[in-house]
C-alpha positions in Angstrom: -17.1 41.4 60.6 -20.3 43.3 61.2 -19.1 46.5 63.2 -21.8 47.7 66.0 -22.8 51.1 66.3 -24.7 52.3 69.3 -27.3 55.5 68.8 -28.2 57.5 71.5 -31.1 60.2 70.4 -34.1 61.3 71.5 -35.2 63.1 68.6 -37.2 60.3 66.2 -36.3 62.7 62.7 -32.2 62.9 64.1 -32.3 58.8 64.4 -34.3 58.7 60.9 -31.2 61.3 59.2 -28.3 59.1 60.9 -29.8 56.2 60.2 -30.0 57.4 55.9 -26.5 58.6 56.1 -25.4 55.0 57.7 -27.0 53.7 54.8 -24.4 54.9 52.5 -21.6 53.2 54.1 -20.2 50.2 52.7 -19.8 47.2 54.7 -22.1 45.7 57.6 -23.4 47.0 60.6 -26.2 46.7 63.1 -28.0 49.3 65.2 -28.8 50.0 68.8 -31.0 52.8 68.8 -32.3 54.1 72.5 -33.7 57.8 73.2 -32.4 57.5 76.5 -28.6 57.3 77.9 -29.9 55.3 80.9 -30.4 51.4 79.6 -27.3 51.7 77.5 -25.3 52.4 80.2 -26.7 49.8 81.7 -25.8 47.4 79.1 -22.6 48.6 78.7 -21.5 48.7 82.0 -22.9 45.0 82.6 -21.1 43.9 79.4 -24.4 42.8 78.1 -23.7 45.5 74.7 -20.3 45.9 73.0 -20.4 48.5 70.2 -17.2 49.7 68.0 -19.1 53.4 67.5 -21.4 55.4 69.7 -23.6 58.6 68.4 -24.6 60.3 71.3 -26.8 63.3 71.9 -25.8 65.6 74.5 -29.3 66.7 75.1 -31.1 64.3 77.0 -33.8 63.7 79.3 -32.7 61.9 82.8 -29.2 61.2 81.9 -27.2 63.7 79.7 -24.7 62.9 77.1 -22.0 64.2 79.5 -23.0 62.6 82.4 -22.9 59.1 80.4 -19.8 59.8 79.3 -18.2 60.2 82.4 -19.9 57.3 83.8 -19.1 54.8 80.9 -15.2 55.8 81.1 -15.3 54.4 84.7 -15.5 50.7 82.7 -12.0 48.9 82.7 
C-alpha cells in the first residue's frame, strides 16, 4: 500500500534534501509538497488529504508549524 507523506517547507533546497533522502526508502510513497501550512490544513481538515507522515517546518510564513499543529489536533 502506497503510504502518503505530507511536506510542509518553504525552503525549495530543504524539500530538494528530503525529497533525496525519501528516495532511499524502500517501498512506495507519494508526495504532497506545499511551502505553506495554510492549504494543507485546509485539506486536512475538510478530509480532502489523508497522509500516514507529515514533515513540517516550524518556520513559516502566515501560519507557523505550531499554530498548524494545534489546529490540525482539533480533527476527530
Amino acid at each position: 500500500m502506497e503510504k502518503q507523506i505530507l511536506i510542509i517547507e518553504d525552503n525549495q533546497a530543504d524539500i530538494e534534501l528530503i525529497e533525496s533522502v525519501l528516495e532511499r526508502l524502500e517501498g512506495s510513497y507519494q508526495l504532497h509538497t506545499f511551502t505553506n501550512a495554510i492549504e494543507p490544513l485546509d485539506l486536512l481538515l475538510r478530509g480532502k488529504l489523508k497522509v500516514d507522515l507529515i514533515l513540517l517546518d516550524l518556520n513559516l510564513p502566515k501560519m507557523n508549524g505550531i499554530e498548524f499543529m494545534v489546529k490540525l489536533r482539533s480533527i476527530e
